[in-house]
C-alpha positions in Angstrom: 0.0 0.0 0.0 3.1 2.3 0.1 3.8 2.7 -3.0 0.2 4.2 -3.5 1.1 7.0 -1.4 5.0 7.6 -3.5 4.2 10.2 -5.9 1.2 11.5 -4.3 1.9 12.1 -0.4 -1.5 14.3 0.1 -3.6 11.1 -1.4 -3.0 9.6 2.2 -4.9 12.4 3.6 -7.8 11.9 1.9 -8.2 8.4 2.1 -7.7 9.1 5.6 -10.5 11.6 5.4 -13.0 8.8 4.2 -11.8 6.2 7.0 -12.8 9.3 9.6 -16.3 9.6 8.2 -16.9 5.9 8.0 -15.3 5.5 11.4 -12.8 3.2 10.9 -9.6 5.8 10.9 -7.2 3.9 13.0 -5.4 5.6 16.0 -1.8 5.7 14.3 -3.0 7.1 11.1 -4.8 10.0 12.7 -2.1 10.6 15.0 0.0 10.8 11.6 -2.5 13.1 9.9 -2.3 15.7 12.8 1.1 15.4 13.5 1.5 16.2 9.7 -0.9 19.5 10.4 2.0 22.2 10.3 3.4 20.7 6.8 -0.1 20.3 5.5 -0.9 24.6 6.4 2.7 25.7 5.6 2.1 23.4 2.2 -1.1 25.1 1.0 -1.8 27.8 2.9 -4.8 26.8 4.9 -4.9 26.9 8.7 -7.2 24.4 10.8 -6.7 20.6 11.4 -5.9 18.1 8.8 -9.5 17.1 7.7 -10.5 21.4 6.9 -7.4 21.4 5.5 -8.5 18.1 3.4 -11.8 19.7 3.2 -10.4 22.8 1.8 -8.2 21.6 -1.1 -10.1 19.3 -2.5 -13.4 21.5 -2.5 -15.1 18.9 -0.4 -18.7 20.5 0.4 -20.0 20.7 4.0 -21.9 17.4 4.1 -19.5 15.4 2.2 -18.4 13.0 5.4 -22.2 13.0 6.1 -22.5 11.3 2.4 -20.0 8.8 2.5 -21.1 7.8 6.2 -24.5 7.2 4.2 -23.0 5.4 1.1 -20.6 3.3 3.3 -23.8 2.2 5.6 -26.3 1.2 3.1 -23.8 -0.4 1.0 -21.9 -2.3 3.9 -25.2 -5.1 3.8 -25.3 -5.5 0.2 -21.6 -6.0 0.0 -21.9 -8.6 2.4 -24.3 -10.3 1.0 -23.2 -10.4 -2.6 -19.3 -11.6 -1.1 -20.2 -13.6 1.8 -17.8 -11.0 3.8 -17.9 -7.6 5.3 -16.9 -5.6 3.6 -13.3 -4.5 4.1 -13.3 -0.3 5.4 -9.7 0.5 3.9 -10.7 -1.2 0.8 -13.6 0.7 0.2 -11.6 4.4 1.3 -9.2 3.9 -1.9 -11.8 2.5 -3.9 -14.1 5.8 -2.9 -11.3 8.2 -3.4 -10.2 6.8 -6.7 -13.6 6.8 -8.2 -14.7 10.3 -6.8 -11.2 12.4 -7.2 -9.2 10.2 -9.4 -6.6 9.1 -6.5 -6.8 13.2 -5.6 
């Protein structure tokens, strides 16, 4: 999964911004993102935490963690269903990201 992240550093934030709204952001990788907060503002020159910042440059609007809660929710049963699993959260943030931003 590294070698997603080589020549686009920033994509890790917003898969990580799609694991926050689903609620499956693991405790490193938000310790990573705000740790990362001072880089991210000097970077583009937006002040707040990582996911405004997220928010910010990639145009997100307002209720866009309140949609892919939504999307992530009613698709989790069908997913399961159709593949005899649950469906895997990480899986489904790069999947999201690469369909909606073209892997930002």
């Amino acid at each position: 999964m590294s070698d997603r992240y080589t020549d686009k550093p920033f994509l890790r934030f917003v898969d990580a911004y799609v694991l926050k709204a689903i609620g499956h952001l693991d405790e490193a990788t938000e310790s990573y993102c705000k740790a990362m907060v001072p880089q991210l503002e000097q970077s583009f020159g937006i002040k707040g935490s990582w996911e405004r910042i997220v928010e910010r440059q990639m145009k997100f609007p307002p209720e866009l963690a309140a949609q892919v809660l939504r999307i992530w929710t009613d698709g989790k049963a069908r997913f399961a269903e159709g593949n005899g699993e649950a469906p895997d959260p990480r899986q489904f943030a790069m999947i999201f990201v690469d369909r909606n931003f073209g892997r930002a």
